[in-house]
LUMDREN-920716 format. One record per residue: residue in three letters; x, y, z of N, C-alpha, C in turn. Coordinates in steps of 0.001 Angstrom, whole numbers, padded with zeros to 6 digits, always signed. Layout:
<pts>
alaXYZXYZXYZ
...
</pts>
This chain:
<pts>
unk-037709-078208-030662-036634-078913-029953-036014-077975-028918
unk-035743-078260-027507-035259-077983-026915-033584-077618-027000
unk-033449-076103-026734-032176-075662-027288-031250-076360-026399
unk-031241-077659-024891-030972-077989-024368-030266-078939-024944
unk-031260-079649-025859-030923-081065-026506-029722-080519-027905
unk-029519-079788-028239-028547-079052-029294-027303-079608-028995
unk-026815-079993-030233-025619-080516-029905-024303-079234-029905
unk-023744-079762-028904-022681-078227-028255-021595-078124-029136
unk-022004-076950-029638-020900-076199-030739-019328-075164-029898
unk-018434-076006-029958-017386-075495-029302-017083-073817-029712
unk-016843-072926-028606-016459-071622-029243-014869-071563-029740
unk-014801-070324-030380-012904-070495-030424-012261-070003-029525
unk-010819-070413-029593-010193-070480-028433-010042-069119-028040
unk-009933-068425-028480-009600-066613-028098-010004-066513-027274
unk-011732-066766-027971-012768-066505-026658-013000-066685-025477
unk-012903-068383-025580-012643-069257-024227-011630-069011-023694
unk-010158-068288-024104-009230-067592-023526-010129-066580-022754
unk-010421-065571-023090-010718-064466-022136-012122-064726-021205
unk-012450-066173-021755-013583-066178-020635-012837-066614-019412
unk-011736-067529-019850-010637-067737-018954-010070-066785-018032
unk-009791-066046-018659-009128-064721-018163-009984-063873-017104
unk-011955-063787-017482-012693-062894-017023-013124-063927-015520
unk-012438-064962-015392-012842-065875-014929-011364-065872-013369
unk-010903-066218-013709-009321-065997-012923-009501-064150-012085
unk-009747-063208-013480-009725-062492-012513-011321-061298-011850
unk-011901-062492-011787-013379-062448-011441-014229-061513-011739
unk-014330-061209-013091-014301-060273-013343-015885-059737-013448
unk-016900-058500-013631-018404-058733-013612-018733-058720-014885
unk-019450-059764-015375-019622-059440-017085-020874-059403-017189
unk-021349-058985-018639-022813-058296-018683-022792-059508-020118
unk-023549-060596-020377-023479-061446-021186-024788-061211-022425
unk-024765-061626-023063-025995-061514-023893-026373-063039-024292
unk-027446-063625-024600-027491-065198-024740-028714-064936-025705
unk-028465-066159-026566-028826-066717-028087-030333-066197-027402
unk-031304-066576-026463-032229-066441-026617-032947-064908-026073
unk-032086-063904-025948-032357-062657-026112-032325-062314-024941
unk-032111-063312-023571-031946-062805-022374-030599-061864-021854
unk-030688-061103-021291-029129-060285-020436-029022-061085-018961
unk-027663-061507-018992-027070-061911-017651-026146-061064-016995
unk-026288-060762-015695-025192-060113-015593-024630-060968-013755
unk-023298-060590-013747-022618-061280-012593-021055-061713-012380
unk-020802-062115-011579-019229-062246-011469-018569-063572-012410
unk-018046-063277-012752-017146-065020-014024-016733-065965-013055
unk-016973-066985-012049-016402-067745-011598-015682-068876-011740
unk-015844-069666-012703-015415-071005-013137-016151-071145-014511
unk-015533-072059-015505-015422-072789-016917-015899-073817-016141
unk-016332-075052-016703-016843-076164-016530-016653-077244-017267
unk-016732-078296-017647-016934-079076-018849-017655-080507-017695
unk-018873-080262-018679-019892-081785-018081-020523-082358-018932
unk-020444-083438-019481-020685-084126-020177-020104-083646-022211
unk-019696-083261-021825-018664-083081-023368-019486-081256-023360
unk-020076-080844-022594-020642-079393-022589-020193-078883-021845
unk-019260-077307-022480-018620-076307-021355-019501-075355-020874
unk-019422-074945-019650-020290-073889-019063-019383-072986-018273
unk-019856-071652-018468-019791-070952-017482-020266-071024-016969
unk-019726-070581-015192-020284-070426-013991-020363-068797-013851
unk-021849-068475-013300-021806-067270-012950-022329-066625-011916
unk-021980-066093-010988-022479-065596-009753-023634-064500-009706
unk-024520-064238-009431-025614-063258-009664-025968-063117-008394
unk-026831-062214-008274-027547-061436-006996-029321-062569-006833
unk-029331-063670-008284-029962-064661-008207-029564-066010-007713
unk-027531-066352-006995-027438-067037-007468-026577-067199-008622
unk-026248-068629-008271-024708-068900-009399-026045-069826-010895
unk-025718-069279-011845-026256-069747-013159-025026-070352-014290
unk-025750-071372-014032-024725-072328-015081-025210-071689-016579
unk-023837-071303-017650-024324-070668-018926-023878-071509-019679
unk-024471-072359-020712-023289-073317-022079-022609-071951-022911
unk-021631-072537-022904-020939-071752-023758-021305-071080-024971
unk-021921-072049-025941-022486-071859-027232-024099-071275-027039
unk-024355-070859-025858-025705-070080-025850-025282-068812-025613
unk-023638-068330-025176-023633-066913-025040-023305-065982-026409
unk-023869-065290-026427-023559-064527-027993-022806-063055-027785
unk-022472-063040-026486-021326-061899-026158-021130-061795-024506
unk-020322-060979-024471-019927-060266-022796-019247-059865-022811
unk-019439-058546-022049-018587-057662-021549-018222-057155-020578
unk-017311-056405-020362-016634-055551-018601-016138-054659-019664
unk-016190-053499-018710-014743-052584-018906-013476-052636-019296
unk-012960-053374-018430-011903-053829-018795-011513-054577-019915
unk-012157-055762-020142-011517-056565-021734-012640-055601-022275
unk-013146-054710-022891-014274-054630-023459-015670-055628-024170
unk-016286-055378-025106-017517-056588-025590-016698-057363-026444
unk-016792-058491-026414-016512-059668-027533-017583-060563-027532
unk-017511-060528-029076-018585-061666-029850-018153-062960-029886
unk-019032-063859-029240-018753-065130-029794-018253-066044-030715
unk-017487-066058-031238-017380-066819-032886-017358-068454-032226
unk-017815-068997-032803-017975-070864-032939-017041-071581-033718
unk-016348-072565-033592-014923-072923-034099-015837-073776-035291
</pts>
């Protein structure tokens, strides 16, 4: 099954706070995702489309839409790494 078709597991709010936060103040985060890939790029916008939140992320590829519940961390300097937890 396509990890596409997965039904979207909301993260907790902390999190989605500071994605908030890494997001406002554009910040470059280095992400890690469920399927073992590294993203890295500027936080531009939260999303919500079709009952699924995404980050928006700016890359040197290009802006990459991320679901929320596929990232399993990110970090900057500044906030340091935080783990995902799922509500």
């Amino acid at each position: 099954m396509s990890i596409d078709n997965e039904e979207y597991q909301p993260i907790n709010c902390d999190d989605y706070d500071n994605l908030e936060l890494a997001c406002q103040r554009q910040l470059h985060l280095l992400l890690q995702l469920r399927d073992g890939e590294s993203v890295e790029g500027k936080a531009n916008k939260l999303i919500l489309r079709k009952k699924i939140e995404y980050l928006l992320v700016d890359s040197n590829k290009g802006t990459r839409e991320l679901r929320l519940d596929y990232i399993i961390s990110f970090s900057n300097p500044e906030i340091g790494t935080i783990v995902i937890e799922h509500s």
